[in-house]
N, CA, C and O atoms as a MOPAC input file, in Angstrom:
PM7 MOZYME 1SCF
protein

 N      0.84100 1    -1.18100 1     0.00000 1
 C      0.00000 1     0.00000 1     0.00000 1
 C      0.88500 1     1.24200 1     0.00000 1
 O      1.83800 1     1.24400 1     0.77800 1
 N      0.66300 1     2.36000 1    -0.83200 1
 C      1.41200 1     3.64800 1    -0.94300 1
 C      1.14200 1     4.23500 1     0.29000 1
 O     -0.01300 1     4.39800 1     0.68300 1
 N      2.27900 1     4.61600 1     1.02900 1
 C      1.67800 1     5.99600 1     2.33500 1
 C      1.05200 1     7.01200 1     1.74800 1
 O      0.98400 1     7.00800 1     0.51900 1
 N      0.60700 1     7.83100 1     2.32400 1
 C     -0.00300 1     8.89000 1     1.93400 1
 C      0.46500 1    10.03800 1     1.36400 1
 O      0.04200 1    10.78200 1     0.47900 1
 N      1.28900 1    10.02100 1     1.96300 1
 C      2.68900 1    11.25700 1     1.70900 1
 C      3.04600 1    10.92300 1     0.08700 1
 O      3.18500 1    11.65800 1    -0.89000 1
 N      3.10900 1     9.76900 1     0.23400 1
 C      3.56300 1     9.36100 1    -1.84200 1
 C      2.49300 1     9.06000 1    -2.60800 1
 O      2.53000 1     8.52200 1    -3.71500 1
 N      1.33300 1     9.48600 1    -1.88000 1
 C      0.24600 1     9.42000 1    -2.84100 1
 C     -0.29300 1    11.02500 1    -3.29700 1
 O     -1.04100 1    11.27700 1    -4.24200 1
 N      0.35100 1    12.06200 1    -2.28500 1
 C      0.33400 1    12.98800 1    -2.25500 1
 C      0.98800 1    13.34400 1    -3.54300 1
 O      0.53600 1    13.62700 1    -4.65200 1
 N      2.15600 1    13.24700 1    -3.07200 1
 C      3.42900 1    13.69600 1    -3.78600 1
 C      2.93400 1    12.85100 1    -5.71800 1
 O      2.84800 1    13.68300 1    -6.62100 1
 N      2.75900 1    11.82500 1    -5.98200 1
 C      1.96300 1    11.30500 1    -7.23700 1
 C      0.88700 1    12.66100 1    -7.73500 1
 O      1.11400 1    13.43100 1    -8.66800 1
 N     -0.25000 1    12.67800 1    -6.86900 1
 C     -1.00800 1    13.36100 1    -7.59200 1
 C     -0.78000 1    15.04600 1    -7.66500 1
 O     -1.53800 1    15.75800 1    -8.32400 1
 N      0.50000 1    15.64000 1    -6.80900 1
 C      0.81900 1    16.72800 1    -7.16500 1
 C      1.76900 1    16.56400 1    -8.79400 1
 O      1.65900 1    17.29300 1    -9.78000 1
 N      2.48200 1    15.61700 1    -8.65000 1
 C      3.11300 1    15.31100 1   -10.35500 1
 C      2.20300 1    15.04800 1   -11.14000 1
 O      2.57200 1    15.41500 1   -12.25600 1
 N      0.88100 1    14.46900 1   -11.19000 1
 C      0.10000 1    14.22300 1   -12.26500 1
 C     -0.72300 1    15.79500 1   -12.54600 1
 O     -1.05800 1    16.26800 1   -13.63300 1
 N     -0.86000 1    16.24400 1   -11.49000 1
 C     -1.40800 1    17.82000 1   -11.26500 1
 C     -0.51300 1    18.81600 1   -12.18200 1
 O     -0.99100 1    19.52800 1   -13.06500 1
 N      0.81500 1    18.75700 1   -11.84500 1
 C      1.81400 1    19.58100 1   -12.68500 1
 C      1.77000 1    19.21500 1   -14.30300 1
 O      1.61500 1    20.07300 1   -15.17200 1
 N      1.93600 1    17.76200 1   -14.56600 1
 C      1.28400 1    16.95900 1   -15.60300 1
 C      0.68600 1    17.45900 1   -16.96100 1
 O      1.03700 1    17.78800 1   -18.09400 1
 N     -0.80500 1    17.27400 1   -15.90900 1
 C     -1.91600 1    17.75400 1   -16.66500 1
 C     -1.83700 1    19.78000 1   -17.23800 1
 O     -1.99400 1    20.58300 1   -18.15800 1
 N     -1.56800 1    19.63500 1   -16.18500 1
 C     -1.43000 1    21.69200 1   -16.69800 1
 C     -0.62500 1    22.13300 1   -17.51200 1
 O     -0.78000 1    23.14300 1   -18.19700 1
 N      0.85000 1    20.98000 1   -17.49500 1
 C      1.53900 1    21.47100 1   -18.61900 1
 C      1.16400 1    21.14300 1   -19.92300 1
 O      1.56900 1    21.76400 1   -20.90600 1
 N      0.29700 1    20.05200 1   -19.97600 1
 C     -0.35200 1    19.95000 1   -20.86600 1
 C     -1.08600 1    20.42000 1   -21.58000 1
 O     -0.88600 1    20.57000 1   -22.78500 1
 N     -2.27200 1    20.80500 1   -20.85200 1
 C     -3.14200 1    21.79200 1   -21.30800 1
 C     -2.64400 1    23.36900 1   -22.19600 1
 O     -2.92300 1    23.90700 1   -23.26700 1
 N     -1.61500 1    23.70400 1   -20.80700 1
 C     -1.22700 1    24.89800 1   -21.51900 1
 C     -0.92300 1    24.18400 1   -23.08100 1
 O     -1.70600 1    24.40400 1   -24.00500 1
 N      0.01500 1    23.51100 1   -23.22400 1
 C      0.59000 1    23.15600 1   -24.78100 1
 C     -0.94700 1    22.97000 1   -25.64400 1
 O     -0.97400 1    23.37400 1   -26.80600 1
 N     -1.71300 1    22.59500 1   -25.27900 1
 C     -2.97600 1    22.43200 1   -26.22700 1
 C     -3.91000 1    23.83900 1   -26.11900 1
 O     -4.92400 1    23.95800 1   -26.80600 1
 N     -3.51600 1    24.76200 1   -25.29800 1
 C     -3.65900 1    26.47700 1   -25.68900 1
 C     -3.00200 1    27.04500 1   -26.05200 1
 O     -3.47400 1    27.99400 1   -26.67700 1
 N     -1.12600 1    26.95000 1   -25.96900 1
 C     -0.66400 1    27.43200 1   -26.84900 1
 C     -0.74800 1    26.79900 1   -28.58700 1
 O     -0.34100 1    27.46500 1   -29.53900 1
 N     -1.17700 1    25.81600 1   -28.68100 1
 C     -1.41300 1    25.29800 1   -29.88400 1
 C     -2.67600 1    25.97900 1   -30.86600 1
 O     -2.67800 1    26.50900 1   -31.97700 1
 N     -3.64500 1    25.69700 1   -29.93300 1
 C     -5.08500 1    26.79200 1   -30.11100 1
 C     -4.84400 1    27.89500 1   -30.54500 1
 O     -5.51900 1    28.36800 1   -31.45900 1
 N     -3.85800 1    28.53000 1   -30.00200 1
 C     -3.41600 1    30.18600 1   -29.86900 1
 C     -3.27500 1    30.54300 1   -31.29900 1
 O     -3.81500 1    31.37200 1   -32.03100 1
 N     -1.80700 1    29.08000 1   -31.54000 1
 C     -1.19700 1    29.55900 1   -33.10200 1
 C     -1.89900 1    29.08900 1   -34.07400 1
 O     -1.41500 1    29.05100 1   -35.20500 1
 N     -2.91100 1    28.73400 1   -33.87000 1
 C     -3.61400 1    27.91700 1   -35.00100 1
 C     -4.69700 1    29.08600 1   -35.19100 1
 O     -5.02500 1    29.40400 1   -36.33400 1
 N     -5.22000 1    29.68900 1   -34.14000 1
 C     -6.18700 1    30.97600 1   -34.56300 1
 C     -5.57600 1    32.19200 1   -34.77100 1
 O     -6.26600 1    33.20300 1   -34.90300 1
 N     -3.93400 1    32.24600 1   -34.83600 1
 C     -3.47900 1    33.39800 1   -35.20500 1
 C     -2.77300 1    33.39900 1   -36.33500 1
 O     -1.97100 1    34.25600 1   -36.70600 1
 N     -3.19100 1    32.11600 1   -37.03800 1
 C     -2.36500 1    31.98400 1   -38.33700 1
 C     -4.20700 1    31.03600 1   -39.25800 1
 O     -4.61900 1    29.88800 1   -39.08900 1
 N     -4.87900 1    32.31700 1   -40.24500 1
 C     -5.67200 1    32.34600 1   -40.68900 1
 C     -5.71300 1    30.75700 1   -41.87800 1
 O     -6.47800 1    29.79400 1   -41.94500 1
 N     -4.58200 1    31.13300 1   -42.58700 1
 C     -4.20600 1    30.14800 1   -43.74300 1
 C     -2.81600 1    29.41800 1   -43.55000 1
 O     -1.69900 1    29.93100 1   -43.61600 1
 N     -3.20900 1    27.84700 1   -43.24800 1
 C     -1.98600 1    27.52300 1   -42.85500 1
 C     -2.52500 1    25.68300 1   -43.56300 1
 O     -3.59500 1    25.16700 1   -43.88500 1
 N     -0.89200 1    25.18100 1   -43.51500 1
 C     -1.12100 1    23.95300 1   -44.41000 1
 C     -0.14400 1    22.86900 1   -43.78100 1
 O      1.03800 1    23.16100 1   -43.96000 1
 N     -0.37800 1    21.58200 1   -43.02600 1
 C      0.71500 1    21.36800 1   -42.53200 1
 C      0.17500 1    19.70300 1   -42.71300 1
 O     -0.92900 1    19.36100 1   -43.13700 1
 N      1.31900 1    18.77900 1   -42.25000 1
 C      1.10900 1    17.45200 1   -42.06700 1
 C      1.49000 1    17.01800 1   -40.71500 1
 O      2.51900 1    17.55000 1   -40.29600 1
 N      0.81300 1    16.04200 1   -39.80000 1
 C      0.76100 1    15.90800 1   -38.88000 1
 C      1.83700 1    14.62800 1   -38.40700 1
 O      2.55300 1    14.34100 1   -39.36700 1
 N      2.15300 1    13.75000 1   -37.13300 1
 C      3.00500 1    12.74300 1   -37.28700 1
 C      2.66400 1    11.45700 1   -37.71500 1
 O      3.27100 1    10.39600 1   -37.56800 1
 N      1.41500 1    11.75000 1   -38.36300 1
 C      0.80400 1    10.27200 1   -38.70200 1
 C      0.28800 1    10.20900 1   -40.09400 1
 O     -0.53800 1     9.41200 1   -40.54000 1
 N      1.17000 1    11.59100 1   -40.98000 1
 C      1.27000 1    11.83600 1   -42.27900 1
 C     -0.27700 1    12.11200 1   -42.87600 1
 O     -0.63100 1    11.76800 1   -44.00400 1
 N     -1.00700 1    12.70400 1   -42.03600 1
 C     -2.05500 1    13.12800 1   -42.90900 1
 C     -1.71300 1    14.38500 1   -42.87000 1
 O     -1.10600 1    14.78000 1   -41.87500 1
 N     -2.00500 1    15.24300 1   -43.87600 1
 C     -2.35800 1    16.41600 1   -44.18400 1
 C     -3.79500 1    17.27600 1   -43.77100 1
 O     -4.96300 1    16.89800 1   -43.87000 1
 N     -3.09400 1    18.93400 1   -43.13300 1
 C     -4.19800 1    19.28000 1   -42.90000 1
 C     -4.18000 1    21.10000 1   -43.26500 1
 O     -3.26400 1    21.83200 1   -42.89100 1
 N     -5.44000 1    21.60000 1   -44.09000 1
 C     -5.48200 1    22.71100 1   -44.58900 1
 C     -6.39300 1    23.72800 1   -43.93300 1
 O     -7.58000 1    23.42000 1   -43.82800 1
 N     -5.95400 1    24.98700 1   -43.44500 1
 C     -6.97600 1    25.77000 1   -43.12500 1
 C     -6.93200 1    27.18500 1   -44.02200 1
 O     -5.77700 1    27.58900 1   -44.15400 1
 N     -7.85000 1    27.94200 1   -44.60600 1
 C     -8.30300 1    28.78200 1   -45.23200 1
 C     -9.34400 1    29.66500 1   -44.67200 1
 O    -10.44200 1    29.14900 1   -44.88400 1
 N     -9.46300 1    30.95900 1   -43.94500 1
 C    -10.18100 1    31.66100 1   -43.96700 1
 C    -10.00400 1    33.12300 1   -44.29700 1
 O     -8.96800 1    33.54300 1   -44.81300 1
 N    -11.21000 1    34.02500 1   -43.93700 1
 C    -10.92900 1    35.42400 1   -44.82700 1
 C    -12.15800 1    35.57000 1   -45.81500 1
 O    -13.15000 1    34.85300 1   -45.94400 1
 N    -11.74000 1    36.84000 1   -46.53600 1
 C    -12.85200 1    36.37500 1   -47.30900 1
 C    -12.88300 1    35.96600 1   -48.46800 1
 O    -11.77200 1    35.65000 1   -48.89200 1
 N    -14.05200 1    35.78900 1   -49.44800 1
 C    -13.81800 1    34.25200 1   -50.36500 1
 C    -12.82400 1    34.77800 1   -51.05400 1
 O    -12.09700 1    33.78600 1   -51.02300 1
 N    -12.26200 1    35.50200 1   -51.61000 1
 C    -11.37800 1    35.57100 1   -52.81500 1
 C    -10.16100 1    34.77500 1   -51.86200 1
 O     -9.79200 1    33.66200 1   -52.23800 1
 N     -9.47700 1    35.46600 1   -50.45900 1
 C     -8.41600 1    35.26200 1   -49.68000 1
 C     -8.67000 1    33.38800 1   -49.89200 1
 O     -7.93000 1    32.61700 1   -50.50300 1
 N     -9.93300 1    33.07500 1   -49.17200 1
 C    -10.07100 1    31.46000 1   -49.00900 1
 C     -9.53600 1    30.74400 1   -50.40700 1
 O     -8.50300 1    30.08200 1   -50.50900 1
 N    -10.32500 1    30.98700 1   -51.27800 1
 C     -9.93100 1    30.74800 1   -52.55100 1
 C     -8.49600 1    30.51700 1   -53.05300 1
 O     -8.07500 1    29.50600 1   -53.61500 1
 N     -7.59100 1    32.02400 1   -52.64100 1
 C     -6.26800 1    31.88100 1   -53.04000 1
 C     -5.68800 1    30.74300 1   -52.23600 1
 O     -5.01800 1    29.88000 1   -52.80300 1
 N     -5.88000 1    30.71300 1   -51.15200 1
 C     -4.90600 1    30.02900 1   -50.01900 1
 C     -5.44500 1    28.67900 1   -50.61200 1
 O     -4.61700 1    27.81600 1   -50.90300 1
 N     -6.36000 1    28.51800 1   -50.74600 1
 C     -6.93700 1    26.92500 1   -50.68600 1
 C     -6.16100 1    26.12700 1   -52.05600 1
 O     -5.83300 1    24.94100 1   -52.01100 1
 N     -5.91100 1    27.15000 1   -53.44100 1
 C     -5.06700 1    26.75500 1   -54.59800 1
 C     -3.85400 1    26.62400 1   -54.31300 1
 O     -3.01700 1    25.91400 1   -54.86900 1
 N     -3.68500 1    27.66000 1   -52.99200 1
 C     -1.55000 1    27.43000 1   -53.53100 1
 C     -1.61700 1    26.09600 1   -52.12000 1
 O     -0.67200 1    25.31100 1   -52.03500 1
 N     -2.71000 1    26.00600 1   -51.20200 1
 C     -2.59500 1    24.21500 1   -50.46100 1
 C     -2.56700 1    23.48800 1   -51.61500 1
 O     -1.54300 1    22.83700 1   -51.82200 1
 N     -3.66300 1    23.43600 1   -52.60900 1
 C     -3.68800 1    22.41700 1   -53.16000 1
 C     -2.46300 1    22.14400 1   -54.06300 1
 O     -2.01900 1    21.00100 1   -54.16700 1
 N     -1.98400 1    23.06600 1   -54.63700 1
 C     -0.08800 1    23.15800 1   -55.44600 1
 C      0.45700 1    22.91100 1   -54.58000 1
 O      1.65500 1    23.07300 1   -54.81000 1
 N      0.21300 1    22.45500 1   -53.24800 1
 C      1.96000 1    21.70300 1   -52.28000 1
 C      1.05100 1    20.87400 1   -52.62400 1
 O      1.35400 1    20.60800 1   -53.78700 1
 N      0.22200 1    20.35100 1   -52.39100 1
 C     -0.26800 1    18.89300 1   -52.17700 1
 C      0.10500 1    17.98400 1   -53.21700 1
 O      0.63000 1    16.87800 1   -53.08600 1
 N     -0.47100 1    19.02300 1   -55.04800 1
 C      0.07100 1    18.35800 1   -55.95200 1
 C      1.60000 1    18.18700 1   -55.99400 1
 O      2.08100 1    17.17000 1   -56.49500 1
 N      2.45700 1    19.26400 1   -55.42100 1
 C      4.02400 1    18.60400 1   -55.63300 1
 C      4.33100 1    17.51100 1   -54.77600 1
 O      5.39000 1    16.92200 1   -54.99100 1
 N      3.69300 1    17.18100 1   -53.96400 1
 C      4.33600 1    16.54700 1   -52.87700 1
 C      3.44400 1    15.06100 1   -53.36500 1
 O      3.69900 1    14.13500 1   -52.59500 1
 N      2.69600 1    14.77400 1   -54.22400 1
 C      2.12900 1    13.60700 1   -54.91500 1
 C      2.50900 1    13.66600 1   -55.91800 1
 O      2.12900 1    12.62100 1   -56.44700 1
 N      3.21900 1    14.39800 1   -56.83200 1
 C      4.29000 1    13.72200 1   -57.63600 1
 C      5.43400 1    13.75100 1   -57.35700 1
 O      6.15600 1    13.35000 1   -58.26900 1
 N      6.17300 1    14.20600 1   -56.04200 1
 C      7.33000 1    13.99600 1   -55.64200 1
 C      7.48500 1    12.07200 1   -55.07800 1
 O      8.37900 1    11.23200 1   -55.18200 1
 N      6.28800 1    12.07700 1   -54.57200 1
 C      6.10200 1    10.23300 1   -53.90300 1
 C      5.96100 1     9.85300 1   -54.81800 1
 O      6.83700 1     9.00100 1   -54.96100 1
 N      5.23700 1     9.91500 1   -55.86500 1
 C      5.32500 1     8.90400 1   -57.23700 1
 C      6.00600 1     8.90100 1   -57.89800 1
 O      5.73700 1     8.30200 1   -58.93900 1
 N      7.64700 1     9.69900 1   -57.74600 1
 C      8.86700 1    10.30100 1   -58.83100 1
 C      8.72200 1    10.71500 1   -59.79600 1
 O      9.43600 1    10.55700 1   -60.78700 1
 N      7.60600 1    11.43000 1   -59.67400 1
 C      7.74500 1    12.54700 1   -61.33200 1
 C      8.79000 1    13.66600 1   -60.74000 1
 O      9.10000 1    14.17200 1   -59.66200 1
 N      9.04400 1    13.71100 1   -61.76700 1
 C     10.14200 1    15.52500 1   -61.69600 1
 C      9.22600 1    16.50000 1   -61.56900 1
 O      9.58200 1    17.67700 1   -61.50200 1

């Protein structure tokens, strides 16, 4: 059985833990709503696009995502 004192001491580390966590999933939030048009791939290789603004802005951003997307699918299939 854990004394108390080290059950203490556990849930103050899972306490520190969790918060540093969180913060990282608000600073993440942060840069993701302060960057309007952004295009990235994640560690499990999916791709992900955001576009807002208004339609002409959405529009542009959403063509030059889709021109990485196309280079980067004929870069995996070895076209030049």
């Amino acid at each position: 059985m854990i004394p108390l004192t080290r059950f203490a001491d556990l849930l103050r580390t899972y306490k520190e833990q969790v918060v540093a966590d969180y913060d990282e999933i608000i600073m993440a939030a942060d840069l993701l709503g302060s960057r309007p048009n952004y295009f990235t791939m994640d560690e499990h290789g999916n791709f992900h696009a955001q576009a807002s603004g208004p339609l002409d802005e959405c529009i542009r951003a959403l063509q030059h995502h889709l021109s990485k997307l196309i280079k980067i699918k004929e870069q995996k299939e070895g076209r030049p």
